[in-house]
VMD Tcl script that builds the backbone (N, CA, C; Angstrom):
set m [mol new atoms 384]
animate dup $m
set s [atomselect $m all]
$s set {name element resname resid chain x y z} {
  {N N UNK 1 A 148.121 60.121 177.696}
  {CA C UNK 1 A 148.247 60.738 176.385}
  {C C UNK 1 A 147.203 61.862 176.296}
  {N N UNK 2 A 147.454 63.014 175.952}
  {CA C UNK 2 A 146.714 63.885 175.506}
  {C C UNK 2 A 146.049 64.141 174.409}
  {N N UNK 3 A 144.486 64.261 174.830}
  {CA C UNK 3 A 143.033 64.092 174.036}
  {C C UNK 3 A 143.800 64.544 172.511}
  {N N UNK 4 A 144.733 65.404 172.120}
  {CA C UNK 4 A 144.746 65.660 170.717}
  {C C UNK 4 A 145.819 65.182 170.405}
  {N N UNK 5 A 146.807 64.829 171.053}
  {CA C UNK 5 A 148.028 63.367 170.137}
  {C C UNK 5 A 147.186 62.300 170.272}
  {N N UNK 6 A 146.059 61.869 171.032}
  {CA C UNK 6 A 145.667 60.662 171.047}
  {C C UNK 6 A 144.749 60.182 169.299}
  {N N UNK 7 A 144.189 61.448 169.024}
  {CA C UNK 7 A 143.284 61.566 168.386}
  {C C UNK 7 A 144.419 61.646 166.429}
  {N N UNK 8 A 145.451 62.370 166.809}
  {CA C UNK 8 A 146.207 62.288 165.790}
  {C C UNK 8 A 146.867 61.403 165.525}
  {N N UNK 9 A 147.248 60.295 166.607}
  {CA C UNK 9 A 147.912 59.281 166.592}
  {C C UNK 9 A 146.696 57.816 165.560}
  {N N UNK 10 A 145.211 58.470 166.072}
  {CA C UNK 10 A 144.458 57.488 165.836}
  {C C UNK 10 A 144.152 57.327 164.452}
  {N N UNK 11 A 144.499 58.825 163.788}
  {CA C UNK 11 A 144.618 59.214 162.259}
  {C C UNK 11 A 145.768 58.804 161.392}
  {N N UNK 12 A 146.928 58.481 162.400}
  {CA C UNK 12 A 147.993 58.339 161.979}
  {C C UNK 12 A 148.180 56.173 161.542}
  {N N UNK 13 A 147.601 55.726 162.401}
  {CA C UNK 13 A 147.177 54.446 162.621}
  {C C UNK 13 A 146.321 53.726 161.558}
  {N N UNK 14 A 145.474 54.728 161.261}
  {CA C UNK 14 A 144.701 54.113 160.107}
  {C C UNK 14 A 145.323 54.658 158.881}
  {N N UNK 15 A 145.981 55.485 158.514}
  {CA C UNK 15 A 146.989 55.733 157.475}
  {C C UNK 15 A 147.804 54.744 157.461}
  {N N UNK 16 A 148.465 54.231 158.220}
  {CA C UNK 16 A 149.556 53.332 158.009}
  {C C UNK 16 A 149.027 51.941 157.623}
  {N N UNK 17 A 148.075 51.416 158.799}
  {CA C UNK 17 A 147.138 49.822 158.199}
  {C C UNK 17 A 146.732 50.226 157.139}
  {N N UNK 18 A 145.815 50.939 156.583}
  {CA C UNK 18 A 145.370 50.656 155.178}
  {C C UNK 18 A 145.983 51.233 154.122}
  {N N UNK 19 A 146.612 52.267 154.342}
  {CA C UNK 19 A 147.560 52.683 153.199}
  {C C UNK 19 A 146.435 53.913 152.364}
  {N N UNK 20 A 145.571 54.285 153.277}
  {CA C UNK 20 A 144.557 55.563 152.742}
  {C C UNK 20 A 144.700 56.912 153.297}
  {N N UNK 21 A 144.385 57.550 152.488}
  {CA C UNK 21 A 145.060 59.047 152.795}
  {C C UNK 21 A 143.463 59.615 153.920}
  {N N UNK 22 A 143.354 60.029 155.227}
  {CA C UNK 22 A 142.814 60.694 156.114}
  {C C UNK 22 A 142.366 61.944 155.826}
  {N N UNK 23 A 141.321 62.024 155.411}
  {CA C UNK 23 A 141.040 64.240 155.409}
  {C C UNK 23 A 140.293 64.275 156.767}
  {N N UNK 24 A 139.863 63.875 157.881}
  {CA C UNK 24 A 139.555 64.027 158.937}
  {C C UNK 24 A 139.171 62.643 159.924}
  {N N UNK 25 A 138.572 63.381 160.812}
  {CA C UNK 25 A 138.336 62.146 161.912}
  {C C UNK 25 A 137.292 62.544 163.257}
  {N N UNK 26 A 136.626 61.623 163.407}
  {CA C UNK 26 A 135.157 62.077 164.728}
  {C C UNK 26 A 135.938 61.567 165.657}
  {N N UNK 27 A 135.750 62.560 166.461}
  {CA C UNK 27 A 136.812 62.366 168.153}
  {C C UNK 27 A 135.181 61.588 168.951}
  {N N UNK 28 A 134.351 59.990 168.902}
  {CA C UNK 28 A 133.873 60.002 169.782}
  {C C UNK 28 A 133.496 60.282 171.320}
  {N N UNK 29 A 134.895 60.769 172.052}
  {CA C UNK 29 A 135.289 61.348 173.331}
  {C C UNK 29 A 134.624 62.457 173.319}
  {N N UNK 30 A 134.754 63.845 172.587}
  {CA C UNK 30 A 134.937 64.550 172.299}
  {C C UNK 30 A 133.592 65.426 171.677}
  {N N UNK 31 A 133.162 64.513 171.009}
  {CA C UNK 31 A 131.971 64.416 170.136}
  {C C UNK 31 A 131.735 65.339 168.927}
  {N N UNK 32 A 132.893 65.616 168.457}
  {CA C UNK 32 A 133.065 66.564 167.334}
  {C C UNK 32 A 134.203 66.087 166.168}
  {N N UNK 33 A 133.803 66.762 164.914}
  {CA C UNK 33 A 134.598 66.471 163.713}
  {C C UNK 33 A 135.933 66.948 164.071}
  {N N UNK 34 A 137.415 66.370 164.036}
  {CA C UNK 34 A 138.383 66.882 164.025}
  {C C UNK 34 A 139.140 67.145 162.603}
  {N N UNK 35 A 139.828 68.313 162.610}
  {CA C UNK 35 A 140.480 68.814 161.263}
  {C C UNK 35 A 142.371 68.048 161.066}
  {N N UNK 36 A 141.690 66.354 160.996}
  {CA C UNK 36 A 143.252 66.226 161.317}
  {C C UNK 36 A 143.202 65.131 159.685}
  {N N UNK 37 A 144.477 65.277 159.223}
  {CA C UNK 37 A 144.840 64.447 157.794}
  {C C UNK 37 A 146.242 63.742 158.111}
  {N N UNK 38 A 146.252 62.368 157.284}
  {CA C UNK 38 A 147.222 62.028 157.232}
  {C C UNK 38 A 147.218 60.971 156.456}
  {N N UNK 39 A 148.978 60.699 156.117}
  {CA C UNK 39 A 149.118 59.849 154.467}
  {C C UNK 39 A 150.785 59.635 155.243}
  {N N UNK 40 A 150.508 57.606 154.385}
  {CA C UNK 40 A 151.533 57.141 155.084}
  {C C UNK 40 A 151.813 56.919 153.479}
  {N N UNK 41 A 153.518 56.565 153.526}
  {CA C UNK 41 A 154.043 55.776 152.284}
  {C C UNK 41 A 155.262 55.390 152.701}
  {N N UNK 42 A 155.211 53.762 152.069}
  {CA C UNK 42 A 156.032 53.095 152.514}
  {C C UNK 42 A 155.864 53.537 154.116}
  {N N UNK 43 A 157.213 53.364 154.761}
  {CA C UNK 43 A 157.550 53.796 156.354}
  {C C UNK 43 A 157.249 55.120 156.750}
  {N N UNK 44 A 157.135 56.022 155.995}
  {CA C UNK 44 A 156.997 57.655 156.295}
  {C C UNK 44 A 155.782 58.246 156.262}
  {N N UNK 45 A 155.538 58.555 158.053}
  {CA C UNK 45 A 153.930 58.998 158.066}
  {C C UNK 45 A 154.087 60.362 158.206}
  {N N UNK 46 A 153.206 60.950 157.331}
  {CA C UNK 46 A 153.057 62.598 157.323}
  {C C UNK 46 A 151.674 63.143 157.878}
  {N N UNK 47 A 151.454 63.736 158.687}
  {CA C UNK 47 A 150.368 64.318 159.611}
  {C C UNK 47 A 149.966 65.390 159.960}
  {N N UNK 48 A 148.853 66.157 159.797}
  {CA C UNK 48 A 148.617 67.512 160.291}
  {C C UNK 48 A 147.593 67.777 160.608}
  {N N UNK 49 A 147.778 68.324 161.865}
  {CA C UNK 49 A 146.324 68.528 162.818}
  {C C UNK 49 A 146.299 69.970 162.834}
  {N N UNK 50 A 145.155 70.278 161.971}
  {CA C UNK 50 A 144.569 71.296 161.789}
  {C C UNK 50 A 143.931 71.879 162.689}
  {N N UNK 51 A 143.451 71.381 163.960}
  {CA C UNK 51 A 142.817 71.895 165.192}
  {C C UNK 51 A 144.051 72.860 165.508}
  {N N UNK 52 A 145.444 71.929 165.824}
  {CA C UNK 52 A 146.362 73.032 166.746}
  {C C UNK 52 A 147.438 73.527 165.672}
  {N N UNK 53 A 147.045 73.517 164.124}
  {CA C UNK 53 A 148.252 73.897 163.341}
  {C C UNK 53 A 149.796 72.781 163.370}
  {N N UNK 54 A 149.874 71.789 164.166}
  {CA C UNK 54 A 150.533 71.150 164.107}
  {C C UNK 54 A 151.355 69.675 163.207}
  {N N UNK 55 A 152.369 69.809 162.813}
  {CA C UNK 55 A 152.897 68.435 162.126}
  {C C UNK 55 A 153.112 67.428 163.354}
  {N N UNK 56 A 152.804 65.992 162.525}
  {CA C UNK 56 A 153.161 64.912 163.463}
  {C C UNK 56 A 153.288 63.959 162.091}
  {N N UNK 57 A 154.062 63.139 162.386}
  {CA C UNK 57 A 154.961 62.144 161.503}
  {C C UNK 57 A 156.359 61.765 161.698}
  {N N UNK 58 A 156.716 61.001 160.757}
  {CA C UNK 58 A 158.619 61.039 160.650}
  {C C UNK 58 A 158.394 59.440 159.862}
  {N N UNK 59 A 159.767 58.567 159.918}
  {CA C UNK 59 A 159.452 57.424 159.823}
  {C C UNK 59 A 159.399 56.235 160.692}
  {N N UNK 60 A 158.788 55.727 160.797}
  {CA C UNK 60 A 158.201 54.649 161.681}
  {C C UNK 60 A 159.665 53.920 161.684}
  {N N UNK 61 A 159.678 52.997 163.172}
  {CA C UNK 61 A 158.386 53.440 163.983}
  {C C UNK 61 A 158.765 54.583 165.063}
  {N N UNK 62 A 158.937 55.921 164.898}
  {CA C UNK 62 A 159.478 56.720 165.516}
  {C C UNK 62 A 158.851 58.329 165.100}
  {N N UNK 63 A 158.003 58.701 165.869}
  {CA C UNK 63 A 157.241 59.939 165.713}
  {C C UNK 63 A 157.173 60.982 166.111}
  {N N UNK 64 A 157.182 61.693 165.357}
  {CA C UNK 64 A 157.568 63.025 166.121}
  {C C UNK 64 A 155.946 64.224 166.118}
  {N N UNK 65 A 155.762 64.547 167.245}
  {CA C UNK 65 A 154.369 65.539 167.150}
  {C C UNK 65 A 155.613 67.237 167.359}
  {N N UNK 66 A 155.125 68.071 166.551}
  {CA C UNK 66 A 155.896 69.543 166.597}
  {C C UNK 66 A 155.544 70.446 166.989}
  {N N UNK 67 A 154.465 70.394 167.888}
  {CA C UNK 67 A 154.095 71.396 168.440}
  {C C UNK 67 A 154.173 71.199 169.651}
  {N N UNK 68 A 153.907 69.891 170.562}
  {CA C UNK 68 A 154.096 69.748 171.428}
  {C C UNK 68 A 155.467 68.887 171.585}
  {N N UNK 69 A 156.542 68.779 170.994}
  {CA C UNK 69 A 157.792 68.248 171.106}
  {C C UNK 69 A 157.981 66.987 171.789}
  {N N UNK 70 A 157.296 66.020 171.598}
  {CA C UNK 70 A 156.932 64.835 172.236}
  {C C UNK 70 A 157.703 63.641 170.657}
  {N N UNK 71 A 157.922 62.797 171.288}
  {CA C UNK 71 A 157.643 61.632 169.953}
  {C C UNK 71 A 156.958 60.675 170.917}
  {N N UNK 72 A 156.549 59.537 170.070}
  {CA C UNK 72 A 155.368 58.584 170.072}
  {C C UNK 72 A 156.085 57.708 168.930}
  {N N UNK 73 A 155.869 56.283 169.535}
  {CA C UNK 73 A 156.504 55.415 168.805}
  {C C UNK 73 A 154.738 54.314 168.193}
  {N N UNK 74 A 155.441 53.659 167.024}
  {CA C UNK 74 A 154.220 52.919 166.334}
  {C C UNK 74 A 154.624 51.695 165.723}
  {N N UNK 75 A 154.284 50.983 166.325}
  {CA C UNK 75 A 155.298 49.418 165.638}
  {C C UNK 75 A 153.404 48.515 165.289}
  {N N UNK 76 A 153.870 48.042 163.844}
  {CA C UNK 76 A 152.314 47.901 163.465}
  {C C UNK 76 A 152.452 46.479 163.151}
  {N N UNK 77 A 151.312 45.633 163.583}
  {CA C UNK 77 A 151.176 43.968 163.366}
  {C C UNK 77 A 150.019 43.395 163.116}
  {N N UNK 78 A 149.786 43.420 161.603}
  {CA C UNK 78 A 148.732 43.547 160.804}
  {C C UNK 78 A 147.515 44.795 161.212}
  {N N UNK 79 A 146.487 44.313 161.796}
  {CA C UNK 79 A 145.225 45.482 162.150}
  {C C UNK 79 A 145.396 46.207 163.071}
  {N N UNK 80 A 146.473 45.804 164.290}
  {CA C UNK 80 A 147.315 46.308 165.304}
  {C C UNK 80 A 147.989 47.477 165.372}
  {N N UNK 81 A 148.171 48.906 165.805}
  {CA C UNK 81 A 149.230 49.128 166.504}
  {C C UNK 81 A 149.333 49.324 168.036}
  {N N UNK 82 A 150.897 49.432 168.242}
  {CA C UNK 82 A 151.506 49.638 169.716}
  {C C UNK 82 A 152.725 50.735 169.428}
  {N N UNK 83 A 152.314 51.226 170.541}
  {CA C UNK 83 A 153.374 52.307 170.468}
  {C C UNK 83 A 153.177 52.779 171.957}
  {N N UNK 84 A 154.188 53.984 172.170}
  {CA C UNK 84 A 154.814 54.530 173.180}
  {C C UNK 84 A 154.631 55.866 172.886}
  {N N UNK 85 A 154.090 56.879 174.055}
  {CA C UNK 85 A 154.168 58.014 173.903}
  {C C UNK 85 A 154.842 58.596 175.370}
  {N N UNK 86 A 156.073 59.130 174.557}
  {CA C UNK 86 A 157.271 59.676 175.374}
  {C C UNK 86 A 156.652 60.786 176.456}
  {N N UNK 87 A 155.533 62.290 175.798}
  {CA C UNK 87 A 155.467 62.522 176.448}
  {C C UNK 87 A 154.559 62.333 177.863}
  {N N UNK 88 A 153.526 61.756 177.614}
  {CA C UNK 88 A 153.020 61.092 179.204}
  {C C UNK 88 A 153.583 59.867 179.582}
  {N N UNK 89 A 154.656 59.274 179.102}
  {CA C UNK 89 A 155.465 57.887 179.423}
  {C C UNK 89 A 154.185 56.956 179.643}
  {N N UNK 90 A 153.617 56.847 178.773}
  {CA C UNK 90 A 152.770 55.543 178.696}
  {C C UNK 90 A 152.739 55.001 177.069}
  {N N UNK 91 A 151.791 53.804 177.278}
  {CA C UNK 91 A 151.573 53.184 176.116}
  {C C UNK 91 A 149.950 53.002 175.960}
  {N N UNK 92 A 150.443 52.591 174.475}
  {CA C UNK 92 A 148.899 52.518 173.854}
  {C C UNK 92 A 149.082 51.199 172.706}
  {N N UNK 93 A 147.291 50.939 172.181}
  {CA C UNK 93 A 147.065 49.976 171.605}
  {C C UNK 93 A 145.748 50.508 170.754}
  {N N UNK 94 A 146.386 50.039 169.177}
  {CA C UNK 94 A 144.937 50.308 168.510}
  {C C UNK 94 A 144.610 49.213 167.702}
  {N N UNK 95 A 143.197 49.540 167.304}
  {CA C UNK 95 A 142.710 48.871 166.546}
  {C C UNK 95 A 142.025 49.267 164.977}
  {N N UNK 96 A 142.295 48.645 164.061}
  {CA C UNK 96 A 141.617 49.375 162.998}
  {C C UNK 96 A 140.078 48.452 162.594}
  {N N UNK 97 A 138.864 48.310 162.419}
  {CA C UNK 97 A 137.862 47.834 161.655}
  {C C UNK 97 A 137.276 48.712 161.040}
  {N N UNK 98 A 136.978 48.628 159.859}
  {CA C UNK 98 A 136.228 49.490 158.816}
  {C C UNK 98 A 136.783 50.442 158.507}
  {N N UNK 99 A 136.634 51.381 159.168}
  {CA C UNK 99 A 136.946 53.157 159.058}
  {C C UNK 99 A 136.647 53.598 160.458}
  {N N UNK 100 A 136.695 52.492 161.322}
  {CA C UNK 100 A 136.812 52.610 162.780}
  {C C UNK 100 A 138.423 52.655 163.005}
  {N N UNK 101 A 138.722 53.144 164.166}
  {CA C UNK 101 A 139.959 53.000 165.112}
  {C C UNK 101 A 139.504 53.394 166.424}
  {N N UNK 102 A 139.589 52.459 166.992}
  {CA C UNK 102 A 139.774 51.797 168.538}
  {C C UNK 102 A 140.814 52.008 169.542}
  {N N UNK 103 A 141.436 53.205 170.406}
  {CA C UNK 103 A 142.574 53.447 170.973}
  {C C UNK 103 A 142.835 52.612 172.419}
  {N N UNK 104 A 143.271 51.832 172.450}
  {CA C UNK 104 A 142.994 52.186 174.288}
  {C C UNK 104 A 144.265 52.726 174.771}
  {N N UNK 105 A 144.162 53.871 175.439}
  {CA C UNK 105 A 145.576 54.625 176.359}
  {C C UNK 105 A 145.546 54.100 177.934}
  {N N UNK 106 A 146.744 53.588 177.904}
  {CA C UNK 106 A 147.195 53.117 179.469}
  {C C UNK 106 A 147.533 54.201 180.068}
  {N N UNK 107 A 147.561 55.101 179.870}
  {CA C UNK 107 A 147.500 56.051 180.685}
  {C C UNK 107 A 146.442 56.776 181.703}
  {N N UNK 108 A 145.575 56.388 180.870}
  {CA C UNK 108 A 143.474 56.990 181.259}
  {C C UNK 108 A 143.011 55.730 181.646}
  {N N UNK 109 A 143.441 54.212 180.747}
  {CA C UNK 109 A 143.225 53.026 181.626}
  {C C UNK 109 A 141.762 53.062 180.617}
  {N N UNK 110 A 141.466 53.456 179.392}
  {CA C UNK 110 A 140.411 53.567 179.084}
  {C C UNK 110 A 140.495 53.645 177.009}
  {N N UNK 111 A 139.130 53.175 176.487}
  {CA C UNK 111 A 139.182 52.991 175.507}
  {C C UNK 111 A 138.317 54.139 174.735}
  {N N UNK 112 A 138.689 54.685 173.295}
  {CA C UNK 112 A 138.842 55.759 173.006}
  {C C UNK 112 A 138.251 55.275 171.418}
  {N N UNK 113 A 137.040 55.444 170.740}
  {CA C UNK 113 A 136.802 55.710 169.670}
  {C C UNK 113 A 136.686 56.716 168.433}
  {N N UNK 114 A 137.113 56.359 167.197}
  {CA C UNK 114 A 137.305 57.873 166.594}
  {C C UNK 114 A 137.127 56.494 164.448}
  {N N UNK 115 A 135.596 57.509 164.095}
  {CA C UNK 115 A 135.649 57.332 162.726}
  {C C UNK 115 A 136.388 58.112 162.101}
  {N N UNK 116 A 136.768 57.439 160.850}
  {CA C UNK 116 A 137.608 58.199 159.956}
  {C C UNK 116 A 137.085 58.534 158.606}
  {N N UNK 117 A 137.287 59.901 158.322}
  {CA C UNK 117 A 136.626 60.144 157.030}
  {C C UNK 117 A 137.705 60.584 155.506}
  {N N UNK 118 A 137.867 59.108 154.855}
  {CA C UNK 118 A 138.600 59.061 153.892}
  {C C UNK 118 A 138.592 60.519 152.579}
  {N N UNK 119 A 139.830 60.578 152.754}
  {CA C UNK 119 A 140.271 61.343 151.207}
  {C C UNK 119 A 139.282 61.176 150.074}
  {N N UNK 120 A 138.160 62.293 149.758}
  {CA C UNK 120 A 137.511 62.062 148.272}
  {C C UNK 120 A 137.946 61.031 147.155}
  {N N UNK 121 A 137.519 59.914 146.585}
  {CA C UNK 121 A 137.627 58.836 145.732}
  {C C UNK 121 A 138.666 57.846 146.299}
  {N N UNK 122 A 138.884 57.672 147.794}
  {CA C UNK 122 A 139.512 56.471 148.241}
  {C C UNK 122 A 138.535 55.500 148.171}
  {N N UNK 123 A 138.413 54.605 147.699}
  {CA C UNK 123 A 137.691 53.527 148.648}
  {C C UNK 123 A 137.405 53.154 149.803}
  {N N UNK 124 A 136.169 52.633 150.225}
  {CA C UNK 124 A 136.290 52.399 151.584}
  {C C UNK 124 A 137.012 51.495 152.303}
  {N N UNK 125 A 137.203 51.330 153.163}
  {CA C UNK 125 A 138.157 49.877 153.988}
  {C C UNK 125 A 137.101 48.958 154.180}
  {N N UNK 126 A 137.499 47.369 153.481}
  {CA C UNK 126 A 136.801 46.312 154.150}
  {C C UNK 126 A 137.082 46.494 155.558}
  {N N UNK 127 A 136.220 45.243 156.098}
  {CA C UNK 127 A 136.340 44.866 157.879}
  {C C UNK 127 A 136.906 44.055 157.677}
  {N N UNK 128 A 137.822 44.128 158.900}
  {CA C UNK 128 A 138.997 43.069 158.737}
  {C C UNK 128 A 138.381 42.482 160.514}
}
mol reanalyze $m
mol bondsrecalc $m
mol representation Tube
mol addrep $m
């Protein structure tokens, strides 16, 4: 998976478990603030990564990134997701605690941290 669907996917993940709207996210990999937002409702995740100008969303569990013409699938089980990303034909696994998300990509064979910095007057996320 590539460093910036991985990173939008990881924005996209914690939108959907907690049901809080995303105004950005720290790429620990990376080591910088990323310009990525996103807001799930009900089944329909809406996404935009402001680094590459790009939409990513649709409705679950079936995703579409638009700049790079890939979808990425997201099937969520409680603090969990799993999904599939079509374009490097691998899979992935996340985790949500706090305002943490936890990626690991089978593709890199490696685990991938990224804080999230909630929408002005959300609340924060308990630890689950």
């Amino acid at each position: 998976m590539q460093s910036h669907l991985r990173a939008t996917v990881a924005a996209g993940v914690y939108a959907v478990i907690t049901g809080k709207k995303v105004a950005g996210i720290y790429d620990h990999a990376v080591g910088r603030h990323l310009r990525i937002a996103a807001e799930c409702r009900d089944n329909w995740l809406q996404a935009l990564d402001g680094e590459r100008n790009a939409k990513f969303g649709g409705t679950l569990p079936e995703l579409f990134d638009e700049r790079d013409r890939v979808y990425v699938s997201m099937e969520i089980d409680g603090t969990t997701a799993r999904g599939y990303d079509r374009g490097s034909a691998s899979f992935y696994v996340a985790h949500v605690t706090g305002q943490v998300v936890q990626l690991f990509d089978h593709d890199s064979d490696t685990w991938f941290a990224f804080d999230v910095q909630l929408v002005p007057g959300e609340p924060p996320s308990a630890d689950r």
